[in-house]
N, C-alpha and C positions, 0 to 999 in steps of 0.2 A: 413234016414232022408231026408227031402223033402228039395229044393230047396230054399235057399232065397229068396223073391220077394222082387220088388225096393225098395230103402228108400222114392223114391219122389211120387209125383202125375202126373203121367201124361199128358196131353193135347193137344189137336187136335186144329188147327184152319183154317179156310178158309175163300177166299175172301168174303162170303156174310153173315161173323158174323156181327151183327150192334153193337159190343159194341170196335170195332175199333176204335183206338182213332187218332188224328189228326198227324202231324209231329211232327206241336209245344207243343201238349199235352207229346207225346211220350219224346220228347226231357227235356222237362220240369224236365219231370219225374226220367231220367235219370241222369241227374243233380244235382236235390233233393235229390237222395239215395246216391249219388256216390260223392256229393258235388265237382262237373265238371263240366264246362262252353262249353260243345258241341255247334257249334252251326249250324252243317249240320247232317242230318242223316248217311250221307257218311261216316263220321269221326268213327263210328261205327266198321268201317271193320278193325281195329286193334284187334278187338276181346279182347282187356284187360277189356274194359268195363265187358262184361259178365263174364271173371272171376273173377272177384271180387265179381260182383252178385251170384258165387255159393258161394262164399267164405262165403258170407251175408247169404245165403239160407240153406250151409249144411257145419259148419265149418270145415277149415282143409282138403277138398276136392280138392281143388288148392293150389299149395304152390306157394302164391303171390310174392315171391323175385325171383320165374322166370319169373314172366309176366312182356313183355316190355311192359310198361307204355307210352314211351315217345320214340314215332319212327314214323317214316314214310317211311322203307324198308318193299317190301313187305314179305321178306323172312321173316323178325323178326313175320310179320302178321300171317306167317302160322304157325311159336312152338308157339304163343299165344294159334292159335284153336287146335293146338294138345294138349296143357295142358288142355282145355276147352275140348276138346272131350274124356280126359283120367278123365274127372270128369263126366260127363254124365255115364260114363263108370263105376265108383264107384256105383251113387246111383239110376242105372237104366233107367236114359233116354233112351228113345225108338226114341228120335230125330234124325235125320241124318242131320250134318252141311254140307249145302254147302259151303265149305272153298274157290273153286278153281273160285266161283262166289262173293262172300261175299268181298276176299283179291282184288277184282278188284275196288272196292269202288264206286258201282253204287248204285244210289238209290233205285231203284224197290226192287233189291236184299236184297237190308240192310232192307229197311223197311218191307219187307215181315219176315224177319227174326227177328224182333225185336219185332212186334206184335205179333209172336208168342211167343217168351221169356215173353215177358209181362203178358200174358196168364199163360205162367208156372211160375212166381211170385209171379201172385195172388193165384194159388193153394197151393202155397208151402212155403210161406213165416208166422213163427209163431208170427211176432212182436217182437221180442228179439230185443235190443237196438246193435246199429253197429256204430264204428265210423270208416268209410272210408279210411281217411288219415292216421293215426294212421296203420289201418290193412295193407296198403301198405306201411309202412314206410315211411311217409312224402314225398315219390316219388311225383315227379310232375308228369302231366298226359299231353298230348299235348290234349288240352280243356277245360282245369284248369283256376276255375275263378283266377284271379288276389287278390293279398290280399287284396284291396278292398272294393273286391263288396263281397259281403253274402249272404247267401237263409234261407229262415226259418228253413232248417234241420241245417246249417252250426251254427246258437246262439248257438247250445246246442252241438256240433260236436259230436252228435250222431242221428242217425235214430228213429225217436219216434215208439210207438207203430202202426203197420201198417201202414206205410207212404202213402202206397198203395190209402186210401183211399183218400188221399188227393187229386191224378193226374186223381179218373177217371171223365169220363165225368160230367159233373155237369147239373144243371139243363139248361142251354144256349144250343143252339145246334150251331156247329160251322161247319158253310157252307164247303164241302170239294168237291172237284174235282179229278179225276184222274193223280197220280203221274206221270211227265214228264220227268226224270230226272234231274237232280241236277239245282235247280232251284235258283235262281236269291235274296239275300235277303234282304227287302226294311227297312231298320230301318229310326231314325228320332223322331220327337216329336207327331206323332199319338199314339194312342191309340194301343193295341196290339191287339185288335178286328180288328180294318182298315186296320191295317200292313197287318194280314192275308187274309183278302180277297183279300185287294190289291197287295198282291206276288199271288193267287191262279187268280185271272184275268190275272197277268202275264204271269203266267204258260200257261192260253188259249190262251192268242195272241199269247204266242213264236209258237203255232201250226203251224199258217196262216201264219207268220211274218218272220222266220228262218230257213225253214227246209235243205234249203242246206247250211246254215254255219254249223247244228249238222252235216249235212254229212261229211264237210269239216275236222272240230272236231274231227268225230268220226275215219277218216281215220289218223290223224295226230297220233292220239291216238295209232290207230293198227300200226304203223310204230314203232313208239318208243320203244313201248314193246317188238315189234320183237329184232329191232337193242339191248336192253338193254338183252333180251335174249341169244341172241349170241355171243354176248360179255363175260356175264358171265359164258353161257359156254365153253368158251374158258380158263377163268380165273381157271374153278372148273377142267377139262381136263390139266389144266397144276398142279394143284397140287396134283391130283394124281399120276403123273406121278413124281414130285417132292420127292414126298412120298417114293412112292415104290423105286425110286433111291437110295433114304436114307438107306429103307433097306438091298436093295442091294447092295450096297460098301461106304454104310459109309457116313461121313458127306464131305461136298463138298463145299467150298466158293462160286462158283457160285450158287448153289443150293441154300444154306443159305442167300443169295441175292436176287432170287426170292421170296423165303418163305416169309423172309422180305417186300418185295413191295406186294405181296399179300394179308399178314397179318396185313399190316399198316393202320391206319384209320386216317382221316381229321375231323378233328372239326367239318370245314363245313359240312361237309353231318352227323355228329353226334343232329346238331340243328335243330329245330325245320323249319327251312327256307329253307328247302333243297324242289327245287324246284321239286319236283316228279321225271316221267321218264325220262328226258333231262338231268338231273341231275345225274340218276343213271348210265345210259349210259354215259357222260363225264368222270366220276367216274372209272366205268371200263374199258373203249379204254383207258383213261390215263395211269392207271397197265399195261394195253398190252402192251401200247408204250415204258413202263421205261423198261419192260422185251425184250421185243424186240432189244433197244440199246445195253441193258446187253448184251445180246445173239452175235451182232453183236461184239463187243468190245472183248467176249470172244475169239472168232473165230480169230481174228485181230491178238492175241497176243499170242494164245497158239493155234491154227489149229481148225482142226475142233473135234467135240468131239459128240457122237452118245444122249448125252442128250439134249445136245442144237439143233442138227438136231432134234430131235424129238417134241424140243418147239417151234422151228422156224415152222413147219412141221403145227401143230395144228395155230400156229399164222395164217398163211397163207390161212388156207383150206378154202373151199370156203363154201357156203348154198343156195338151191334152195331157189330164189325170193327173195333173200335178197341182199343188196349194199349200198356200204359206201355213207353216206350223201354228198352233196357236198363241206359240210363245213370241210371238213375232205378229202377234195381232195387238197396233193398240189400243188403250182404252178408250170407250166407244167403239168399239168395233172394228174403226177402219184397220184400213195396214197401210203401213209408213210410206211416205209419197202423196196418200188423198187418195188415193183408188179405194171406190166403195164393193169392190169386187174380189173375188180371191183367183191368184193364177198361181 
């Protein structure tokens, strides 16, 4: 017996298709089906958007009460596109996600990646009525209009027949420019025609007008990620090590005390307000820090003990090209723990 072939349709796209639609068409559109108040392309690289579009496309394909909905960690970003890449994987996409560019939530990337979806929508999509909210369990979506406001899919809280046709291009052609990254967005009492052109003018001056603040940007940017990277891997190195202890002699108060601080979660960074990577990174040095005291406190009162050398060990170690900010230097010089050294 011969081979299944895919459930889905296919589709190829490239930059000089002209049936490309705008950010704010794209955006629109997303919205419409998904009854979601996006309002950067960026916001995309959660990847939950798209699972729920296969969900809408080829029911039962993603099981939506694992898609985080409602996050801004980029970890949670990447088991989004692994559930999204395990349903490609179902009904034959031949697509290859770029996850590890997508979860960085740059423009170019997202929108390249969403015009293409778009694409496989219209091939694939039979009109069957969908209601959104409902399919995700009334999860809020960090994009989510406000009770509020409404869109014409939102009167009927279902997806009419081919909604599709509503978002493509219409008969107006809307002036477009070359995507710059994450761009500037001008609202107000104009018209949504002016809006656009007047962000896509913007877009052309920040050319001539910026280019070493984006540089400045773009370095602060590579900093943080680093520092937030090494952090956590410090944090993920220690509970390994946590782990395997456990199975090796059992359960251990101090153990079940790190576990604890590693496993604990703050509100704050659960909401919607959690200010990105500055955020993530305070986040994690803080864990380090509260294991760190532990550690010392251990030591203080019952000697030394070859698990806590071994956490201290990792706390300490150092990484080519990296160094604790200054803000995190204290007074007198050192940095926190007694290391006269910066790593």
């Amino acid at each position: 017996m011969g081979e299944q072939g895919p459930l889905c349709v296919n589709v190829h796209a490239t930059n000089a298709t002209t049936e490309n639609l705008s950010r704010h068409d794209m955006l629109h559109w997303v919205n419409e089906c998904l009854r979601t108040h996006y309002t950067k392309i960026e916001e995309l690289c959660s990847g939950a958007a798209y699972c729920q579009f296969m969900d809408m496309l080829f029911p039962g394909c993603v099981t939506l009460r694992k898609v985080k909905f409602k996050t801004n960690l980029e970890h949670e970003y990447i088991q989004n596109f692994k559930l999204l890449q395990a349903s490609f994987k179902k009904v034959g996409v031949d697509k290859n996600i770029p996850v590890d560019r997508l979860i960085k939530g740059r423009f170019q990337d997202n929108f390249e990646f969403v015009q293409w979806f778009k694409k496989f929508f219209d091939a694939n999509y039979d009109g069957r009525p969908y209601d959104p909210v409902e399919a995700r369990g009334n999860t809020s979506v960090i994009g989510t209009a406000t009770s509020g406001s409404t869109s014409r899919i939102a009167n009927n809280h279902k997806v009419a027949a081919r909604p599709v046709n509503a978002t493509k291009p219409m008969a107006r052609n809307v002036p477009t420019s070359k995507p710059i990254g994450a761009a500037t967005r001008i609202t107000g009492s104009t018209g949504s025609g002016d809006a656009h052109r007047l962000e896509e003018l913007t877009n052309q001056a920040s050319l001539f007008s910026a280019p070493l603040a984006v540089a400045d940007l773009k370095t602060t940017v590579d900093g943080l990620e680093k520092e937030r990277d090494f952090y956590y891997g410090k944090l993920r190195d220690i509970e390994v090590l946590c782990q395997e202890c456990e199975q090796k002699h059992g359960k251990s108060q101090v153990v079940d005390q790190i576990l604890e601080i590693l496993y604990a979660t703050e509100v704050a960074d659960l909401k919607t307000t959690v200010d990105g990577l500055e955020k993530e990174r305070d986040f994690y040095y803080g864990k380090l820090r509260d294991i760190e005291v532990l550690c010392q406190e251990c030591e203080q009162k019952h000697g030394k003990s070859q698990v806590v050398d071994q956490i201290l060990e990792i706390l300490y170690a150092t990484e080519e090209g990296f160094s604790v900010p200054e803000d995190y230097v204290e007074e007198g010089g050192a940095i926190p723990g007694g290391e006269e050294e910066e790593y």
